[in-house]
BAKEFI-735871 format. One record per residue: residue number from 1; y, z, x of N, C-alpha, C, O in turn. Coordinates in steps of 0.001 Angstrom, whole numbers. Layout:
<recs>
REC   num       npy       npz       npx      capy      capz      capx       cpy       cpz       cpx       opy       opz       opx
REC   NUM         Y         Z         X         Y         Z         X         Y         Z         X         Y         Z         X
...
</recs>
This chain:
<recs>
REC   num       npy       npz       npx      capy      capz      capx       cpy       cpz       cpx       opy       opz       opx
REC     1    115108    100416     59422    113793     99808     59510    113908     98532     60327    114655     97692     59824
REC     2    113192     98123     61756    113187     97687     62157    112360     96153     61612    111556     96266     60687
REC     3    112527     95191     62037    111469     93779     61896    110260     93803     61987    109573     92819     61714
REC     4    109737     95015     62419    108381     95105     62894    107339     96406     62221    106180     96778     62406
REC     5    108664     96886     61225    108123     98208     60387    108236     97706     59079    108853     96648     58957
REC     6    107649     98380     57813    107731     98292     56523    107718     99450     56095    107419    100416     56796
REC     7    108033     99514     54915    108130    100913     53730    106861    100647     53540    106257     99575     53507
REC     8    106335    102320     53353    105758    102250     52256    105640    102818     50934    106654    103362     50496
REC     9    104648    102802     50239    105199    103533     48638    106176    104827     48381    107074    104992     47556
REC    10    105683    105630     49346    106150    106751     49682    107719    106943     50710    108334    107954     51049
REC    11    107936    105623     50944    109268    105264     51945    109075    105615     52998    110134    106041     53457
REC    12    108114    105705     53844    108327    105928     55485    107694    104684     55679    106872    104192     54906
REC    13    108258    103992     57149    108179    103148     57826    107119    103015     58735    107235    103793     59682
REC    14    105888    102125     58784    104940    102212     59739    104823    100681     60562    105709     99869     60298
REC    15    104277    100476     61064    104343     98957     61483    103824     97899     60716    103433     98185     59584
REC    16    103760     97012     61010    103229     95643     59878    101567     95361     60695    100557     94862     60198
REC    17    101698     95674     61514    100297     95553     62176     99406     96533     62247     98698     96756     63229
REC    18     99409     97314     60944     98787     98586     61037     98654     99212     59365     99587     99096     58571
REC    19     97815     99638     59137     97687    100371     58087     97633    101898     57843     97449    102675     58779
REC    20     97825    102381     56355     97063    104037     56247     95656    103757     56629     95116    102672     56410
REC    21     95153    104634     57132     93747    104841     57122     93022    105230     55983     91847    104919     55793
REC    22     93786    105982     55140     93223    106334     53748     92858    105036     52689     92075    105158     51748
REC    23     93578    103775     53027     93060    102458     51981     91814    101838     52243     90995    101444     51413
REC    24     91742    101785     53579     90156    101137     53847     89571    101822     53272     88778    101258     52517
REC    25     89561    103324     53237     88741    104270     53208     88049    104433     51454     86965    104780     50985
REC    26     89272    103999     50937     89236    104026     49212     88750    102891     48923     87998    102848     47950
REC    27     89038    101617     49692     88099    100890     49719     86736    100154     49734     86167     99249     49124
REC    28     86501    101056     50799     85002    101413     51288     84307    102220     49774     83369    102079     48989
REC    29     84840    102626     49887     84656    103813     48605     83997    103203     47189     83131    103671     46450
REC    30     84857    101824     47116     85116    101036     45831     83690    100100     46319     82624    100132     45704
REC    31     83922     99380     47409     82720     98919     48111     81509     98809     47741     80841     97852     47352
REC    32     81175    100481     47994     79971    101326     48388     79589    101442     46465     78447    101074     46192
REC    33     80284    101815     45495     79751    101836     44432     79587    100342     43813     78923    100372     42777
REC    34     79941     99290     44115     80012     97791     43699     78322     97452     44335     77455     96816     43735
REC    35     78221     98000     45512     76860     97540     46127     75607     98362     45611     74437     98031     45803
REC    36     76126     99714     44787     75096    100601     44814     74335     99657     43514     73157     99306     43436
REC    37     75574     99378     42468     75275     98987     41325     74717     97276     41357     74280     96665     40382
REC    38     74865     96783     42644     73982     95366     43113     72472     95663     43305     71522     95069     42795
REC    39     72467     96881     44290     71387     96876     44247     70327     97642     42808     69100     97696     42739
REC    40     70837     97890     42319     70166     98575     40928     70385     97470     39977     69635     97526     39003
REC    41     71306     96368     39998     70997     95164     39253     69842     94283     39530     69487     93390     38760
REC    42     69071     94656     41039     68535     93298     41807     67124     93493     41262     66296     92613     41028
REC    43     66965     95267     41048     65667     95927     40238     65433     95125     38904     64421     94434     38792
REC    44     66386     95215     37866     66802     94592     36608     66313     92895     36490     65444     92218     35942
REC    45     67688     92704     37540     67684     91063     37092     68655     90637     38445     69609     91259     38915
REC    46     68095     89443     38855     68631     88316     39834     69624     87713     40050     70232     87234     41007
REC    47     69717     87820     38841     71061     86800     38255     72485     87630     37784     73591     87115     37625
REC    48     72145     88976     37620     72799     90023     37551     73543     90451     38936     74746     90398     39189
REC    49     72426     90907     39789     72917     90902     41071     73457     89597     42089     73417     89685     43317
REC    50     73820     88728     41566     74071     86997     42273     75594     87549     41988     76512     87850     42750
REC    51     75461     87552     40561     76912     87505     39948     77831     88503     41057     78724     88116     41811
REC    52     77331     89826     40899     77927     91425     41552     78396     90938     42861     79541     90869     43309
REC    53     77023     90547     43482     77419     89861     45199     78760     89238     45449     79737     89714     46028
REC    54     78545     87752     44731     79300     87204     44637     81197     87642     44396     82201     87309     45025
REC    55     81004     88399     43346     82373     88708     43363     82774     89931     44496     83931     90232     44788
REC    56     81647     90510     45015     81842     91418     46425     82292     90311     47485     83268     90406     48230
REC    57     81396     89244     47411     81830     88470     48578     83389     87899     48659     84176     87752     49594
REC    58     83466     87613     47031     85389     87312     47196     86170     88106     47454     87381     87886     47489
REC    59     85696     89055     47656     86837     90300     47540     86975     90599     49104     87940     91286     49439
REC    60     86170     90184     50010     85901     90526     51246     86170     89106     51862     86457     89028     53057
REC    61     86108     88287     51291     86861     86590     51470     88660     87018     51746     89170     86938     52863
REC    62     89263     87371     50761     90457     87889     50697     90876     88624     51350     92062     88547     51669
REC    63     89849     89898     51930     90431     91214     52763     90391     90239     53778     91427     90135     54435
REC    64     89660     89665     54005     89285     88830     55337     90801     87725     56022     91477     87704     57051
REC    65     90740     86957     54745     91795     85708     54983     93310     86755     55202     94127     86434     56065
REC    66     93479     87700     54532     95200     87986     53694     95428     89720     54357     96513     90215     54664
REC    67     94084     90383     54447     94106     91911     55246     94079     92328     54145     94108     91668     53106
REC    68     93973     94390     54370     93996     95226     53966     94921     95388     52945     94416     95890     51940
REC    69     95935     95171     52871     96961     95194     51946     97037     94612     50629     97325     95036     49510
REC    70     96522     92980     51354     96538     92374     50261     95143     91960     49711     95120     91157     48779
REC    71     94108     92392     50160     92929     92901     49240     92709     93311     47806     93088     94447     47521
REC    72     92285     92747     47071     92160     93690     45649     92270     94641     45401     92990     95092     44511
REC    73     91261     95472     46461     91014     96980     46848     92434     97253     47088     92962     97867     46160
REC    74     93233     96955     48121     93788     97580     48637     95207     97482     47521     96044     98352     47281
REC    75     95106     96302     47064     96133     96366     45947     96648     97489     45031     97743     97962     44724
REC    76     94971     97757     44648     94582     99058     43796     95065    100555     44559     95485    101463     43841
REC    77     94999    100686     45645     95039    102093     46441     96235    101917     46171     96641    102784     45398
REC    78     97591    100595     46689     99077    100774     47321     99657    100598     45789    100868    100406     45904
REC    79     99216    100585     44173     99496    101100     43351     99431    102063     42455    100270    102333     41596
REC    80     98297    102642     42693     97598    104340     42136     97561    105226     42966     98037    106328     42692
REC    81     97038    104991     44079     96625    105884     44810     97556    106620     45690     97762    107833     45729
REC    82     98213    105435     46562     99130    105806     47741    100748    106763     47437    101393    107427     48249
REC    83    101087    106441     45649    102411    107235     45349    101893    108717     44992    102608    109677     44706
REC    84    100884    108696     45048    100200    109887     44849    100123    110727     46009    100603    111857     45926
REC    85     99556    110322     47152     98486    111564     47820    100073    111812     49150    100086    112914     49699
REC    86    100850    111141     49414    101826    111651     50157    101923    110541     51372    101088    109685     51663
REC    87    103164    110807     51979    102679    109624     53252    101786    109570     54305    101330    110564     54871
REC    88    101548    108500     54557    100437    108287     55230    100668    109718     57075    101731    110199     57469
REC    89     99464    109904     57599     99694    110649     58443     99082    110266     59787     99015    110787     60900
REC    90     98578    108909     59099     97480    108521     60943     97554    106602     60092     97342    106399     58896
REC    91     97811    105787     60859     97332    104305     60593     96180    103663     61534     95532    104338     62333
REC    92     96042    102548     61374     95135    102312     62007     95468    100686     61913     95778    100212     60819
REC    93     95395     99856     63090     95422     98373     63090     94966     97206     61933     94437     97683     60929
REC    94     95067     96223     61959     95023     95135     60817     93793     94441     61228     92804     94319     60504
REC    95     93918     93944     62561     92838     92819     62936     91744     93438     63026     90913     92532     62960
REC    96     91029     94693     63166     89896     95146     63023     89281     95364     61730     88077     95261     61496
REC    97     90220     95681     60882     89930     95397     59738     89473     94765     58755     88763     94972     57771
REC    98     90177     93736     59356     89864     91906     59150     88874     91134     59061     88470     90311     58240
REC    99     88369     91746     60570     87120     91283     60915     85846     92148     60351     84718     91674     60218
REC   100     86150     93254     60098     84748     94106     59009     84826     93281     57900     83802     92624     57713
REC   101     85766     93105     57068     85831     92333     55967     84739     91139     56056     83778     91090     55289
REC   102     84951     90319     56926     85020     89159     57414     83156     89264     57841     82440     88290     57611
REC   103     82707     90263     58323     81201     90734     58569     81054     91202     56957     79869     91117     56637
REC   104     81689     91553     56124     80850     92070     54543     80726     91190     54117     79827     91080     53283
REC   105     81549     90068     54440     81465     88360     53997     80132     88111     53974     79361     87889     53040
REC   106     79926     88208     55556     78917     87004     55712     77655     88094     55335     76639     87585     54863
REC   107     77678     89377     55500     76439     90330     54870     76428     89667     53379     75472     88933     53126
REC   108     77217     89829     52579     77187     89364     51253     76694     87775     50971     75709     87376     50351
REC   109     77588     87142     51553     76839     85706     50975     75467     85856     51820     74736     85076     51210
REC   110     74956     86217     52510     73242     85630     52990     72858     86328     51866     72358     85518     51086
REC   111     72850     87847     51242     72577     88414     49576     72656     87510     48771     71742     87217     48000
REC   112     73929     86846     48839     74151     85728     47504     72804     84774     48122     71805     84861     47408
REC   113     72699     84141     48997     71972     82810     49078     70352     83386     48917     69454     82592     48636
REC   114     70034     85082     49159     68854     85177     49091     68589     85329     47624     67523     84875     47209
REC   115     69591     86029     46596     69332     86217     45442     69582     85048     44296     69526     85137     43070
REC   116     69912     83797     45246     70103     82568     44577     68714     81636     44886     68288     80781     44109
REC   117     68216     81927     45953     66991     81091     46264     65712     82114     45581     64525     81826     45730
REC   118     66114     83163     44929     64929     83826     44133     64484     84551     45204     63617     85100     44523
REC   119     64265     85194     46650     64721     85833     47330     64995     87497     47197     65545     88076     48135
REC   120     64547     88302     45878     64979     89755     45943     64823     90186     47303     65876     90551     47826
REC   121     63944     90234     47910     64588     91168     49509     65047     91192     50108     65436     92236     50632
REC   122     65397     89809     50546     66536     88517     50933     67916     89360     50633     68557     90126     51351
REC   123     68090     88969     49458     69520     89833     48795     69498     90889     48718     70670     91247     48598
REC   124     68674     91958     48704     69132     93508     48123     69198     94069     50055     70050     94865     50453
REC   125     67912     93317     51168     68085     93791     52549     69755     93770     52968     70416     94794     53142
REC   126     70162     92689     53062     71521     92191     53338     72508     93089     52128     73061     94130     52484
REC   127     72621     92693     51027     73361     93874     49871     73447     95400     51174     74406     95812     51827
REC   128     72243     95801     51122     71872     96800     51690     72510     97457     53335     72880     98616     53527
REC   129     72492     96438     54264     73562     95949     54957     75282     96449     54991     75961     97251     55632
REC   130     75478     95522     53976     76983     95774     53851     77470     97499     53152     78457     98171     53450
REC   131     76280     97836     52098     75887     99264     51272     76328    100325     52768     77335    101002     52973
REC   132     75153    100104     53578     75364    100953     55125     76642    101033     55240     77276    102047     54945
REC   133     77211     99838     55735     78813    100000     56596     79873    100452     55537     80847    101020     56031
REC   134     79873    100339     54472     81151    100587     53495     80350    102230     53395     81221    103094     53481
REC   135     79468    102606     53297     79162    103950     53180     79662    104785     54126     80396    105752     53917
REC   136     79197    104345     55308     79576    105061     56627     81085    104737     56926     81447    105384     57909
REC   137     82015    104009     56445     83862    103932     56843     83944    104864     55311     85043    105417     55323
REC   138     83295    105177     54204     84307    105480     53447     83711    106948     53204     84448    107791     52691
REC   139     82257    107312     53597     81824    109114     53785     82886    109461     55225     83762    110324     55258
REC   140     82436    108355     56536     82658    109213     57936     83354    108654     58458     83430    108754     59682
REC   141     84302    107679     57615     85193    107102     58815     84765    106702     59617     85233    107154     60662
REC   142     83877    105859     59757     83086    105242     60651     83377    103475     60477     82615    102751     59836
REC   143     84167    103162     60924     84126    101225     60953     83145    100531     61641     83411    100515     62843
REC   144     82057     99916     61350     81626     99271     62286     82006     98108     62594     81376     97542     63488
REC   145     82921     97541     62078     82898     95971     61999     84423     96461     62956     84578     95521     63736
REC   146     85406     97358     63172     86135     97718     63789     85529     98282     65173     86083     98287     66271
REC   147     84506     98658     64902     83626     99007     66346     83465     97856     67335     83772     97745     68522
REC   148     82738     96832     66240     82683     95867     67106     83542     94595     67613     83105     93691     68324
REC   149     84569     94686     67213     85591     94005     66722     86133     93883     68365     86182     92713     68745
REC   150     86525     94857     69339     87062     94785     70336     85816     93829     71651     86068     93257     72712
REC   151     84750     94012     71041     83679     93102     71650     83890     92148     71451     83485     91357     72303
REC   152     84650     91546     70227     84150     90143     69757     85713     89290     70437     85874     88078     70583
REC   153     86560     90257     70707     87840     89887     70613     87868     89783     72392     88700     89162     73054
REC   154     86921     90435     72816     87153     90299     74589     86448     89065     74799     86893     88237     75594
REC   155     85219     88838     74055     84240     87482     74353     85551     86584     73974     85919     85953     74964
REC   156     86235     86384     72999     87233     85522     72949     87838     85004     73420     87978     83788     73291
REC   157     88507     85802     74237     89501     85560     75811     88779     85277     76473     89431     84738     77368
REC   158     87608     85226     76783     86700     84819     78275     86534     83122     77685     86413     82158     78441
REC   159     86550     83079     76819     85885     81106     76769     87266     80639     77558     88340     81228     77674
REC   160     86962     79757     77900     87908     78815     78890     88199     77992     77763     87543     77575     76808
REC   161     89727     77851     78271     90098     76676     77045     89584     75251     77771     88940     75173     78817
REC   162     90034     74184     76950     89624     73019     77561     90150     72455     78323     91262     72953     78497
REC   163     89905     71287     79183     91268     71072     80199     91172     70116     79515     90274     69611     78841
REC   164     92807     69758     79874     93368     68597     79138     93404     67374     80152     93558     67613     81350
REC   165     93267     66093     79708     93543     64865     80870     94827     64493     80980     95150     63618     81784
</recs>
């Protein structure tokens, strides 16, 4: 195993800059029922769904800051899930990942700030939002925040740094 590969549960070696594709996916998965049950709290009660958001938003704070791996979610897959289903057979990069996280963030807290300012449409539109994208990566494999991710990462390189005196 090279410096640039890791084990995984299953002992094969993939890169460190890359994941199974199957954890986002279980992720998404975990996601998509956390938001279903936000938005069926937001029907209920406000303060119900603040709470739900909120701890969606940390959890996507974390995927965001630390990646896929070390996600809650993903914690959960690379101890139940992953000694289970066999080794991985396709990965997929870190930093795109990152940055979906990092978009459920900010979908989630404008939810939190709408369902904190009393706001139900505010919060359940946005809830609703993030509901879409974790639905569509964890039914169709569909990332959007990985979609857009190579957009955001080319605008990046184009700013000019500053000149120095």
């Amino acid at each position: 195993m090279s410096a640039e590969t890791r084990n995984t549960a299953s002992g094969q070696a993939i890169p460190f800059n890359s994941v199974d594709v199957r954890g986002p996916r279980f992720a998404a998965w975990i996601t998509t029922a956390v938001l279903v049950v936000v938005l069926i709290a937001a029907a209920l009660s406000t303060a119900a769904a603040a709470v739900l958001i909120a701890i969606q938003a940390v959890v996507f704070a974390i995927g965001a800051a630390t990646g896929p791996r070390r996600s809650p979610y993903g914690r959960i897959y690379a101890a139940l899930v992953a000694p289970r289903v066999g080794p991985p057979t396709e990965t997929e990069p870190v930093a795109p990942l990152r940055f979906a996280q990092l978009l459920g963030l900010v979908f989630s807290a404008v939810s939190l700030l709408g369902f904190l300012a009393g706001s139900i449409v505010v919060g359940a539109v946005f809830a609703g939002f993030a509901l879409f994208a974790a639905f569509l990566n964890a039914a169709f494999g569909i990332c959007l925040g990985c979609q857009i991710y190579p957009l955001v990462a080319r605008f990046r390189r184009t700013i000019p740094a500053p000149a120095s005196s």
